[in-house]
Every structure is written in structure tokens, then in C-alpha cells.
Biopython code that builds the backbone (N, CA, C, O; Angstrom):
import numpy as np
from Bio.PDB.StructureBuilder import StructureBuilder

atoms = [
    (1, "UNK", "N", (-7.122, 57.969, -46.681)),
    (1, "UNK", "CA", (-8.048, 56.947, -47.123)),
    (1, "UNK", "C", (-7.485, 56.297, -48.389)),
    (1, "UNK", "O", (-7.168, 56.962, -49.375)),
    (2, "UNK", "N", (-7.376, 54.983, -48.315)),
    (2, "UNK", "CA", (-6.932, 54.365, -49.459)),
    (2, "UNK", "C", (-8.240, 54.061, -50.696)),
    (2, "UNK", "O", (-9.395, 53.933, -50.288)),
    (3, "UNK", "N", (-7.977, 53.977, -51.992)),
    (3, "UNK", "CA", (-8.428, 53.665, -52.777)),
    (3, "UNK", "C", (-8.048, 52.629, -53.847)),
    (3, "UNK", "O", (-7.016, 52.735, -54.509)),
    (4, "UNK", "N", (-9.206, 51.302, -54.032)),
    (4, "UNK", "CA", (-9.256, 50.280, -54.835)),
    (4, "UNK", "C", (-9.915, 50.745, -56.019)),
    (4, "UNK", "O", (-10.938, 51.430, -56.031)),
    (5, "UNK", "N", (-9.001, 50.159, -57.439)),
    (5, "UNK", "CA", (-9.206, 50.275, -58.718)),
    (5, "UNK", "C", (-9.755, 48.754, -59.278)),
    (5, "UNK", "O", (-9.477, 47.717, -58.676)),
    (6, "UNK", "N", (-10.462, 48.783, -60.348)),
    (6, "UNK", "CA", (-10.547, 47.723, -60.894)),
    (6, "UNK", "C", (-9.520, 47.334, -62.416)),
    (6, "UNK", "O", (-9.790, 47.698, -63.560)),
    (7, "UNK", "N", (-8.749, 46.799, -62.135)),
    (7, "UNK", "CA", (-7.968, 46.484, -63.573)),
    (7, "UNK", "C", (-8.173, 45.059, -64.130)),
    (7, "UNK", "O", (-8.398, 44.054, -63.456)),
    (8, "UNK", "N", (-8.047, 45.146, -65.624)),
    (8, "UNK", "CA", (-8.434, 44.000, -66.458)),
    (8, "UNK", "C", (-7.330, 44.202, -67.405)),
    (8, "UNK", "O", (-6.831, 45.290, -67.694)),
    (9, "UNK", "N", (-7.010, 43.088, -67.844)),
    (9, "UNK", "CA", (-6.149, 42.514, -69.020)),
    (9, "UNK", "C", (-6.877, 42.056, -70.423)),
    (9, "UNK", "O", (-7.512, 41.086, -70.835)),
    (10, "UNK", "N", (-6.376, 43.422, -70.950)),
    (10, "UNK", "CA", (-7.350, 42.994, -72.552)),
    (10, "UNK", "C", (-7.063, 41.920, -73.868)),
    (10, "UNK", "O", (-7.380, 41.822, -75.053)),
    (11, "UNK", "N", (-6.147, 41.096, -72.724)),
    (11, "UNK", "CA", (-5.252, 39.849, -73.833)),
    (11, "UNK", "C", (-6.508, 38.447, -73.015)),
    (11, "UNK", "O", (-7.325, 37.731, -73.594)),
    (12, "UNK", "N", (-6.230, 38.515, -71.824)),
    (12, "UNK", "CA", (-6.513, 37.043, -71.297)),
    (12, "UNK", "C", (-7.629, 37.315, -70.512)),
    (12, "UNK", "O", (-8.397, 36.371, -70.325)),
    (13, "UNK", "N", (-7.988, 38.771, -69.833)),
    (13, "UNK", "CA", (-9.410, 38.969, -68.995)),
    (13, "UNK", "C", (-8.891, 38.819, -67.737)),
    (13, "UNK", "O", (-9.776, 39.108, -66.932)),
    (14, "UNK", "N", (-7.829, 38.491, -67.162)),
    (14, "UNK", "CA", (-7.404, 38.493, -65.919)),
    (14, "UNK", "C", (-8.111, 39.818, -65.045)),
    (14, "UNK", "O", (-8.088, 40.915, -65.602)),
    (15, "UNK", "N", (-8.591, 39.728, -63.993)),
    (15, "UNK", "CA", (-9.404, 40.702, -62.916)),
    (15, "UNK", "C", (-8.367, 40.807, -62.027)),
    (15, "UNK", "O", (-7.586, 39.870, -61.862)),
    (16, "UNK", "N", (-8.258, 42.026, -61.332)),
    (16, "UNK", "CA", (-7.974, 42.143, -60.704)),
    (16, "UNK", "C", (-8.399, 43.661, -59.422)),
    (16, "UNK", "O", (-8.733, 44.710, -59.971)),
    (17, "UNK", "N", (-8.357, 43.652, -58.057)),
    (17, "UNK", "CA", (-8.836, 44.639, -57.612)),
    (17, "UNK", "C", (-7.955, 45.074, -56.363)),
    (17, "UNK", "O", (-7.830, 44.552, -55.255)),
    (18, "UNK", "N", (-7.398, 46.189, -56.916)),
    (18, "UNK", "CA", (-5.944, 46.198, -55.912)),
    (18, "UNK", "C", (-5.778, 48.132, -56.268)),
    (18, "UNK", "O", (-6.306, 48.679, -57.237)),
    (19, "UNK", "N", (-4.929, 48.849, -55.210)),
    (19, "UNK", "CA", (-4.991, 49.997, -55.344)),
    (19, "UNK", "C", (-3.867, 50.474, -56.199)),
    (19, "UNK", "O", (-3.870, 51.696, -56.343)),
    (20, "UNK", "N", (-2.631, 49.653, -56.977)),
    (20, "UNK", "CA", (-2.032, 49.744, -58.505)),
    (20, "UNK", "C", (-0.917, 50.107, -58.273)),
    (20, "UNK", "O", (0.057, 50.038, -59.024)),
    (21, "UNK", "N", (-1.015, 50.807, -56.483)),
    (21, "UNK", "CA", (0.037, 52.113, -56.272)),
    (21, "UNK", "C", (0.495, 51.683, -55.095)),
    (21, "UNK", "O", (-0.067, 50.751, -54.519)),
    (22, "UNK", "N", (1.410, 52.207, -54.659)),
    (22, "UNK", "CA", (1.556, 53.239, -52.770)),
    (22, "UNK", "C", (0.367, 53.560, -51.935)),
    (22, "UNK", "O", (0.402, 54.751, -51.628)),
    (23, "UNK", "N", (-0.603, 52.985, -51.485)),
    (23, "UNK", "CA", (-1.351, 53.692, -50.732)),
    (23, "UNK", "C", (-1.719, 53.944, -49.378)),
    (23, "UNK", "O", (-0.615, 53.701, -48.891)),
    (24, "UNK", "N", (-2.364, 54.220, -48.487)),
    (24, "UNK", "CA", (-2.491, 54.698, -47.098)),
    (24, "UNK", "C", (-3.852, 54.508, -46.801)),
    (24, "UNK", "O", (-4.671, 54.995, -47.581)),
    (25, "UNK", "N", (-4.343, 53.726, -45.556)),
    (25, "UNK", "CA", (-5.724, 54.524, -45.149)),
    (25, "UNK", "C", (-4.926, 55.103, -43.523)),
    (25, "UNK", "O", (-3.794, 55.558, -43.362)),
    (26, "UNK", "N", (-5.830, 54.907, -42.682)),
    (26, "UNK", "CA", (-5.614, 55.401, -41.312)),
    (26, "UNK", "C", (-4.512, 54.713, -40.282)),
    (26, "UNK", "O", (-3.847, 55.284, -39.417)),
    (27, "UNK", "N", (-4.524, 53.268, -40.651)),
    (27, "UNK", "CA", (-4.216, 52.593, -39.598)),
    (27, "UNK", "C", (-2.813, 51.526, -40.476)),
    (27, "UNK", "O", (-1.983, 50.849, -39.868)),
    (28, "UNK", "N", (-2.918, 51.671, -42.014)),
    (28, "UNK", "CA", (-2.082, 50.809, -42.915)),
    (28, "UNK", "C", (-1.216, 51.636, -43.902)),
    (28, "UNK", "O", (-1.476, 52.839, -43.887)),
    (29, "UNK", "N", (-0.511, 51.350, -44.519)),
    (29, "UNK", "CA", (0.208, 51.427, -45.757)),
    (29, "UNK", "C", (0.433, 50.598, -46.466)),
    (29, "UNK", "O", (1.277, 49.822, -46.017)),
    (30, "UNK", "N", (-0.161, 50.214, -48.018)),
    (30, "UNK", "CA", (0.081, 49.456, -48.556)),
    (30, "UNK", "C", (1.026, 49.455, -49.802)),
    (30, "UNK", "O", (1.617, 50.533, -49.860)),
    (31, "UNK", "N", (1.375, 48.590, -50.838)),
    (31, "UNK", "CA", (1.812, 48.528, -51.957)),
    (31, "UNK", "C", (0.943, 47.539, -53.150)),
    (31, "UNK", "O", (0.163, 46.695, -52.708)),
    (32, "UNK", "N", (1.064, 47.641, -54.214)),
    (32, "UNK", "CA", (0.264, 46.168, -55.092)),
    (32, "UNK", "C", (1.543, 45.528, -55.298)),
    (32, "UNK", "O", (2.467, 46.234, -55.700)),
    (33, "UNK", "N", (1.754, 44.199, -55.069)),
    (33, "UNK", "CA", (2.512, 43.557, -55.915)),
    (33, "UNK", "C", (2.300, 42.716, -56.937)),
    (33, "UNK", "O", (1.177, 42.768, -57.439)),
    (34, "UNK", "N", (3.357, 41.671, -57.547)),
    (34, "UNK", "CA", (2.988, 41.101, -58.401)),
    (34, "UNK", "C", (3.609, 39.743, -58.112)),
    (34, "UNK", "O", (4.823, 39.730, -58.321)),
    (35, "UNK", "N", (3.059, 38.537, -57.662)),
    (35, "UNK", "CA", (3.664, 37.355, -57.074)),
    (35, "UNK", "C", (4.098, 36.480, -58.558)),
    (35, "UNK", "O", (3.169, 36.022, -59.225)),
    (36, "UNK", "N", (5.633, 36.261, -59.063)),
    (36, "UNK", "CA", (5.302, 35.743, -60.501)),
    (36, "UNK", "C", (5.288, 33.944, -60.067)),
    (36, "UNK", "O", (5.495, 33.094, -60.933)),
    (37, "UNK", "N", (4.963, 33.522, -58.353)),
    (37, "UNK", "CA", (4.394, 32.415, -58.380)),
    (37, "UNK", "C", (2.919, 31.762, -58.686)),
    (37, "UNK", "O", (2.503, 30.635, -58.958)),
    (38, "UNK", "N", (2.341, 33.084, -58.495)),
    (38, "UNK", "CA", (0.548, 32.595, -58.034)),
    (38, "UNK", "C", (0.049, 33.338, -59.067)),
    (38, "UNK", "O", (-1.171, 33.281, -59.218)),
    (39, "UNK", "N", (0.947, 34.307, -60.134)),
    (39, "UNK", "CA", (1.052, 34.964, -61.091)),
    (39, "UNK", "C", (-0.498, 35.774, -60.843)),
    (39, "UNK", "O", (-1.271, 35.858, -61.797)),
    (40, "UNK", "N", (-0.848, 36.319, -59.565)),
    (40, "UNK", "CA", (-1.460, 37.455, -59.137)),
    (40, "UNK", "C", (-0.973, 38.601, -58.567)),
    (40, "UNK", "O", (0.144, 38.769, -58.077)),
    (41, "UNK", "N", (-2.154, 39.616, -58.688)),
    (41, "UNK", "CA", (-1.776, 41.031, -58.118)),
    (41, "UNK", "C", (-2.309, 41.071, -56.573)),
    (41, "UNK", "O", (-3.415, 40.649, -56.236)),
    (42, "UNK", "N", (-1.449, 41.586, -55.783)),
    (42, "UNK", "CA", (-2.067, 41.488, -54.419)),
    (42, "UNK", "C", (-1.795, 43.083, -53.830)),
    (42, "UNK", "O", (-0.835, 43.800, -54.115)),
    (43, "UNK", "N", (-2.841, 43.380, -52.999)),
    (43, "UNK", "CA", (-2.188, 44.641, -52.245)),
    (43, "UNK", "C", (-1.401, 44.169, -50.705)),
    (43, "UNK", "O", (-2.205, 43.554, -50.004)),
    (44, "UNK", "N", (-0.734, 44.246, -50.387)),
    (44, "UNK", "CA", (0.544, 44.045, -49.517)),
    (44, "UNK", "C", (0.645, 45.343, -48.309)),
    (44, "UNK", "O", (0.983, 46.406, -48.829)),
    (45, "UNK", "N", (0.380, 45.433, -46.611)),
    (45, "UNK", "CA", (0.736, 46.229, -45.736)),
    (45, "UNK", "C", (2.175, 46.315, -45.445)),
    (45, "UNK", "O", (2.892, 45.421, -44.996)),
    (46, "UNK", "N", (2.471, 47.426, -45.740)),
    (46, "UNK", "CA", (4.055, 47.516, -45.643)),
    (46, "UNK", "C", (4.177, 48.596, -44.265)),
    (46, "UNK", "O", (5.281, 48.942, -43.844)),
    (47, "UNK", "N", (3.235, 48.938, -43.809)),
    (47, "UNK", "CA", (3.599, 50.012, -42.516)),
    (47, "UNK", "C", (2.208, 49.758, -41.686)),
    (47, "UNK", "O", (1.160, 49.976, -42.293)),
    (48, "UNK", "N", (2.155, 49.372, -40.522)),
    (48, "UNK", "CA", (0.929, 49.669, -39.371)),
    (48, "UNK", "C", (0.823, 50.606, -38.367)),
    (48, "UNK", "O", (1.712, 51.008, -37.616)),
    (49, "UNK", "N", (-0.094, 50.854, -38.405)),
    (49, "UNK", "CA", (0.176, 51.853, -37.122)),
    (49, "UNK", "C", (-1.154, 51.282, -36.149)),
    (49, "UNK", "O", (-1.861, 50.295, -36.351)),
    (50, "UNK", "N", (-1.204, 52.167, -35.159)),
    (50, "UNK", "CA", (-2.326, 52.093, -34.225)),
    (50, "UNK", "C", (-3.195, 53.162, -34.631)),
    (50, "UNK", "O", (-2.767, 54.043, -35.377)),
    (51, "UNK", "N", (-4.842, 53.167, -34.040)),
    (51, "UNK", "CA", (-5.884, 53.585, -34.417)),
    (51, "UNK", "C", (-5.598, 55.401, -33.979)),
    (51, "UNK", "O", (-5.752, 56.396, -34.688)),
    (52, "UNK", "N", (-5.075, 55.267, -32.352)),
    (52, "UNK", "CA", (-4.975, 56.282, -32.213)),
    (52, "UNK", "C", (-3.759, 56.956, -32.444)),
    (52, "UNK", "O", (-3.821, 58.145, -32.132)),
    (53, "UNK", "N", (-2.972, 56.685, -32.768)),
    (53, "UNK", "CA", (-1.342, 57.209, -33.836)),
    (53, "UNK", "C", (-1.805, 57.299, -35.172)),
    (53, "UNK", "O", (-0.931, 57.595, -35.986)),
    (54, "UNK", "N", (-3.260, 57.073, -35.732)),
    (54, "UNK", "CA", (-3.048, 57.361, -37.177)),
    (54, "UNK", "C", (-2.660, 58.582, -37.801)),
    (54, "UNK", "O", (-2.691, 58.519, -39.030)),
    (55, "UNK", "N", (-2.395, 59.399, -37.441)),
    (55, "UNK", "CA", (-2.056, 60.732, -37.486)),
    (55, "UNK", "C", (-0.147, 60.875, -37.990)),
    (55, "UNK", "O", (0.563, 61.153, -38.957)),
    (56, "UNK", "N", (-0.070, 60.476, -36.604)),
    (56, "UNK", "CA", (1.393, 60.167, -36.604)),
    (56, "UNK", "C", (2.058, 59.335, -37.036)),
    (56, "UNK", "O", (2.530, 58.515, -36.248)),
    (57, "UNK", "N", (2.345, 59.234, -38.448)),
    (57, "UNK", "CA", (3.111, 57.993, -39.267)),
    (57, "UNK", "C", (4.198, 57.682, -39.213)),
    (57, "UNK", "O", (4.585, 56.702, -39.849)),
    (58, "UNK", "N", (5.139, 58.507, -38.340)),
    (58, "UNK", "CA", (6.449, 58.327, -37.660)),
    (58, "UNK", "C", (6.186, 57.378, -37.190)),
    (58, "UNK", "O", (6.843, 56.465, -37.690)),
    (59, "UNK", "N", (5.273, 56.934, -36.141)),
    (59, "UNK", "CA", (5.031, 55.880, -34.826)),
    (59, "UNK", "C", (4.561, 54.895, -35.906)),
    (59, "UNK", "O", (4.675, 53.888, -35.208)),
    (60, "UNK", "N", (4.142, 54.452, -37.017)),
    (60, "UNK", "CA", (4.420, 53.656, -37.591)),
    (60, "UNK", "C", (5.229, 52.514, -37.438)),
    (60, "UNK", "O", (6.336, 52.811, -36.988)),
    (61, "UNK", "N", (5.075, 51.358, -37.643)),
    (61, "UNK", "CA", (6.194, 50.080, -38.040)),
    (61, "UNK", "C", (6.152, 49.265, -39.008)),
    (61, "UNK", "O", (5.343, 48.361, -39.220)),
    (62, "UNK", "N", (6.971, 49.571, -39.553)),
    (62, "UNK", "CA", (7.160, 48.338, -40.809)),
    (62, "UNK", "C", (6.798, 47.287, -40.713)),
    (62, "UNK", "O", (6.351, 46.802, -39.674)),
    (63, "UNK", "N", (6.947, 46.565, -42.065)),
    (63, "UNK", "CA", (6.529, 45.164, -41.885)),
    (63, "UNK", "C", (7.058, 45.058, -43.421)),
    (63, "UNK", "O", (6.988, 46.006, -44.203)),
    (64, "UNK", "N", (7.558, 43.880, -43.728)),
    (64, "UNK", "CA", (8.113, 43.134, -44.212)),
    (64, "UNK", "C", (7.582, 42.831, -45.427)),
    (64, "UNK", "O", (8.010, 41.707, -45.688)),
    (65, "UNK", "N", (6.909, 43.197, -46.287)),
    (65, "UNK", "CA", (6.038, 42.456, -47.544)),
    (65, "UNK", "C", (6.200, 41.303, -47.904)),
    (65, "UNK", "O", (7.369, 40.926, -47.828)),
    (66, "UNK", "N", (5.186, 40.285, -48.424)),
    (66, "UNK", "CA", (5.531, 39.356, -49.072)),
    (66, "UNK", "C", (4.425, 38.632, -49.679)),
    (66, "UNK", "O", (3.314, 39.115, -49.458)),
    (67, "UNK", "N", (4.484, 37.422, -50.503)),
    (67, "UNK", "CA", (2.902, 36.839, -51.068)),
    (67, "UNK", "C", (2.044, 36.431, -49.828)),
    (67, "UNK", "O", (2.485, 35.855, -48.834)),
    (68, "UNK", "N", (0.757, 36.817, -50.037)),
    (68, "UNK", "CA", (0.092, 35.903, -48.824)),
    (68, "UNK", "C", (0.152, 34.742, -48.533)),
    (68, "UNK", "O", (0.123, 34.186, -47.435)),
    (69, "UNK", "N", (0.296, 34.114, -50.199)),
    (69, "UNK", "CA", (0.313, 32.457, -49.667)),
    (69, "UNK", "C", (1.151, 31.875, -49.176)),
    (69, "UNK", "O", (0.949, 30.845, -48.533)),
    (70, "UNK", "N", (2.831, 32.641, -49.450)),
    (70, "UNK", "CA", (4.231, 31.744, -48.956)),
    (70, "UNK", "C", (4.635, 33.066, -49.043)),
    (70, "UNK", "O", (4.317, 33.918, -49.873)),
    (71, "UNK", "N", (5.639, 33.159, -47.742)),
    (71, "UNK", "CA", (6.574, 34.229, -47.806)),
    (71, "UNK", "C", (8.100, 33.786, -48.996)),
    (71, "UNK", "O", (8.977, 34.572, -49.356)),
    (72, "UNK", "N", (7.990, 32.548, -49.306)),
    (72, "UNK", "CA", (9.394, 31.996, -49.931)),
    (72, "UNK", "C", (8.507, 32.468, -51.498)),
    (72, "UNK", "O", (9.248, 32.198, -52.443)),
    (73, "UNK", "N", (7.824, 32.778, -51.741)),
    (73, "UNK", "CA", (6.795, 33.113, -53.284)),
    (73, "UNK", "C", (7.848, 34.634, -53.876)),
    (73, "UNK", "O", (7.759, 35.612, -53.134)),
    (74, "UNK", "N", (8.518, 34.745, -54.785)),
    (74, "UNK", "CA", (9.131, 35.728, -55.516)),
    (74, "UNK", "C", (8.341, 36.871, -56.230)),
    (74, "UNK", "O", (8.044, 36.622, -57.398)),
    (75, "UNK", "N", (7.969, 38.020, -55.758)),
    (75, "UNK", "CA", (7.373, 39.249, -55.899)),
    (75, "UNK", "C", (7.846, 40.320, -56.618)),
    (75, "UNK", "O", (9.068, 40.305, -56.766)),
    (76, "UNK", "N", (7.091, 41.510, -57.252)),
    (76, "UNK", "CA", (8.232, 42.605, -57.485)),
    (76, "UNK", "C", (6.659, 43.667, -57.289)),
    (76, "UNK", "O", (5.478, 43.396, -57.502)),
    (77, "UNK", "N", (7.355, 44.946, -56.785)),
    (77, "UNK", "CA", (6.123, 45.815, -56.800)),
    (77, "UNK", "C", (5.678, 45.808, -57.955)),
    (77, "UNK", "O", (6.369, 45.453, -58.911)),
    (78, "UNK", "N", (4.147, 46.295, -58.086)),
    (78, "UNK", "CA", (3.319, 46.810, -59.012)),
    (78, "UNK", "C", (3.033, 47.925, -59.050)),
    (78, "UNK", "O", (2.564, 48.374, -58.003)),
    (79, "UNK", "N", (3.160, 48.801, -60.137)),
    (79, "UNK", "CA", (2.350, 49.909, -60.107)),
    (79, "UNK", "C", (1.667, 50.537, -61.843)),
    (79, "UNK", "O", (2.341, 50.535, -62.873)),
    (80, "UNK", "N", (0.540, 50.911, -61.759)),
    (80, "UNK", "CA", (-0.410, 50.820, -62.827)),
    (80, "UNK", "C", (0.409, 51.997, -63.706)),
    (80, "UNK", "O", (0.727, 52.788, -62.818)),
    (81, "UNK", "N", (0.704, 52.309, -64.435)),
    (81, "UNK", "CA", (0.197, 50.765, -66.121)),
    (81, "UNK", "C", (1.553, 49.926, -65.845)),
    (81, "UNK", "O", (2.728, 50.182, -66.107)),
    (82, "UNK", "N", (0.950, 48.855, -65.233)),
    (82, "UNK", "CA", (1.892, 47.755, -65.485)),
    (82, "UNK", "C", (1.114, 46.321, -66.372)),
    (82, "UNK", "O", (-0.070, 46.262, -66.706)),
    (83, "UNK", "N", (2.026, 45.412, -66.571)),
    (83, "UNK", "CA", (1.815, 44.124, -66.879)),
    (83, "UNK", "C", (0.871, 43.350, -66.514)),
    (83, "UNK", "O", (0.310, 43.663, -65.463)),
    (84, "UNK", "N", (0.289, 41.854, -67.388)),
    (84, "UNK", "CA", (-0.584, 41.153, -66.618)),
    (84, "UNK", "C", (0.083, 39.867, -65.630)),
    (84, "UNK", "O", (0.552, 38.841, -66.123)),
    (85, "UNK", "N", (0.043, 40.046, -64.674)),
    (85, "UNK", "CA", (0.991, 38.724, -63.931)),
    (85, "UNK", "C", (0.673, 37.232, -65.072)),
    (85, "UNK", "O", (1.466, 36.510, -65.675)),
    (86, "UNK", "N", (-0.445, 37.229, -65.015)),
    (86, "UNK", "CA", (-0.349, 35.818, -66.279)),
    (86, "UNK", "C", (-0.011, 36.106, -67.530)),
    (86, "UNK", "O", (0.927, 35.309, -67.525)),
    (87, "UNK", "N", (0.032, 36.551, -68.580)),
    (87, "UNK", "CA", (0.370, 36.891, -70.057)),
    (87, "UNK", "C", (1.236, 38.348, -70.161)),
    (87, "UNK", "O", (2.008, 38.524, -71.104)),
    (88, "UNK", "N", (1.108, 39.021, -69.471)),
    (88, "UNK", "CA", (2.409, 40.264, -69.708)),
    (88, "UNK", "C", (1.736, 40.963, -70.675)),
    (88, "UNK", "O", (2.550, 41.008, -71.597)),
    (89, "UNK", "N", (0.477, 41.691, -71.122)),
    (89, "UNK", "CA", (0.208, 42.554, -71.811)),
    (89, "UNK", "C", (-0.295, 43.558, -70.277)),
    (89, "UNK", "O", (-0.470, 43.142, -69.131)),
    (90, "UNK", "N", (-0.434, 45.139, -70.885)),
    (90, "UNK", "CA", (-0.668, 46.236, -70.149)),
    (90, "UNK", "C", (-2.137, 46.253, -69.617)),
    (90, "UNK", "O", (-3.065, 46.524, -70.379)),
    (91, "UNK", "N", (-2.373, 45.902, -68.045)),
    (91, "UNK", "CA", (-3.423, 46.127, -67.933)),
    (91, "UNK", "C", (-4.019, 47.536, -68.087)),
    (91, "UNK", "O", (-3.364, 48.555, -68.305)),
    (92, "UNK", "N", (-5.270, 47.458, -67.954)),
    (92, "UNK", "CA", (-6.270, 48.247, -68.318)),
    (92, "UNK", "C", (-6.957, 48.819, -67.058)),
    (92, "UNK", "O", (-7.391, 47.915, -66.344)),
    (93, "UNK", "N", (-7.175, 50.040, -66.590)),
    (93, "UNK", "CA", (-7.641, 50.451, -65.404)),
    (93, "UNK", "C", (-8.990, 50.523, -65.948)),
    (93, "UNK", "O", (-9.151, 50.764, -67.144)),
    (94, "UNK", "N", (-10.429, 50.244, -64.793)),
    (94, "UNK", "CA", (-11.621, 49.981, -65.378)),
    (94, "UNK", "C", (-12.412, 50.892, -64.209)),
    (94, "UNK", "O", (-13.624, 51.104, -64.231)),
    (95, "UNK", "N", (-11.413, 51.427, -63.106)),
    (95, "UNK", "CA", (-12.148, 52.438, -62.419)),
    (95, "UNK", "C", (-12.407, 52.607, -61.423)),
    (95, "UNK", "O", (-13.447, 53.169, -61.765)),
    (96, "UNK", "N", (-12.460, 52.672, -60.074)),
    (96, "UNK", "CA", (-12.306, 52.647, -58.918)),
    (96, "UNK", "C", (-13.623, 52.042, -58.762)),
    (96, "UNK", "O", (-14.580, 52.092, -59.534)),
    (97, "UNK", "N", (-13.478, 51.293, -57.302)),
    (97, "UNK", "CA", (-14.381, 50.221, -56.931)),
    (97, "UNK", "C", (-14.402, 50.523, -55.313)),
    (97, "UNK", "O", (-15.515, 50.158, -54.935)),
    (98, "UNK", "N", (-13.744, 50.970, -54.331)),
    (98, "UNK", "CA", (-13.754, 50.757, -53.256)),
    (98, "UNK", "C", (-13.017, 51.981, -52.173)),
    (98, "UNK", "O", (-11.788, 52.032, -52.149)),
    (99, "UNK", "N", (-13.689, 52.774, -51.450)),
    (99, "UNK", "CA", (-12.242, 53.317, -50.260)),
    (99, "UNK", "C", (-12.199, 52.573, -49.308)),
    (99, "UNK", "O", (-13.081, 51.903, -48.770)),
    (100, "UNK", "N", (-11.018, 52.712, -49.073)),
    (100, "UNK", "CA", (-11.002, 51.780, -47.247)),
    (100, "UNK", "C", (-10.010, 52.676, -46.611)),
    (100, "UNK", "O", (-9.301, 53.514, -47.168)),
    (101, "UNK", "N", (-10.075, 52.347, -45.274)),
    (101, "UNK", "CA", (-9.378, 52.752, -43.943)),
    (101, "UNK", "C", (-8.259, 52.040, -43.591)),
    (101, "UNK", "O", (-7.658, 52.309, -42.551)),
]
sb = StructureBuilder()
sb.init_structure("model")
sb.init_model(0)
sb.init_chain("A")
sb.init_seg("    ")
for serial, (resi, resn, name, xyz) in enumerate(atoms, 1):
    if name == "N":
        sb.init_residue(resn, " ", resi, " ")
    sb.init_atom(name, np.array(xyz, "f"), 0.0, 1.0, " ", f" {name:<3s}", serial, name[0])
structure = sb.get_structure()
């Protein structure tokens, strides 16, 4: 089961709600990145599987990461305590908000 954090930037207030890390629910694998076009944090599926293979993450398949809005958009992973995509001070974790599947 994956888990969403809430992070904030204590320079500019930037929000953001993304799991910070590496994470997994049943059927996904994700990453957060950091698009320095749209200068947001996004969580990104980097592995799918099927409902009934969730078990089996071998049977997994990749997938390709990239910004949602343009795959040509320049990214780098995220992971918490990192930076604010708009101003570059250390966000601030404010606490989990969400599990998902």
C-alpha cells in the first residue's frame, strides 16, 4: 500500500502532495519527481502490474517516467528532505494525507 505525505515550503508556501519516495501499492510503483519545467512535484508510475499478479512483481513492466504534461519536460527524482521545485529551500513534511492501492 502506498502512502501520500503532505509537504510545504517554508520560504514560498509551495503545497505539495506526493509520496517523497519509492513507493508501491498493489497494482503500481511509483517515484516523486521534480519537473524543473512546471517547477512541480509529481508522483510518477515507473512499474505496472496486473490486479491479479499483484503479488508477483517480477511479472511487472516498466514504464518509462516522465512529466505528465510533456514527456520532452526535464525531471530528476525526488526524495524527501529535498528542495522546493520553485525557490530551492528544504521542504517541510506536514504529514501523511492519503493510502492508495
Amino acid at each position: 500500500m502506498g502512502t501520500l505525505f503532505k509537504y510545504q515550503c517554508p520560504n514560498c508556501t509551495y503545497v505539495a502532495e506526493v509520496s517523497g519516495r519509492g513507493d508501491r501499492g498493489f497494482v503500481a510503483r511509483t517515484i516523486t519527481i521534480s519537473c524543473s519545467v512546471c517547477q512541480t512535484l509529481y508522483d510518477v508510475v515507473v512499474a505496472k502490474g496486473e490486479p491479479a499478479d499483484r503479488m508477483n512483481v517480477k511479472s511487472w513492466k516498466n514504464v518509462e517516467p516522465h512529466c505528465p504534461h510533456s514527456e520532452q519536460h526535464s525531471w530528476s527524482e525526488w526524495k524527501h528532505p529535498g528542495c522546493c521545485p520553485k525557490c530551492g529551500a528544504v521542504m517541510e513534511e506536514r504529514g501523511m494525507t492519503l493510502l492508495w492501492d
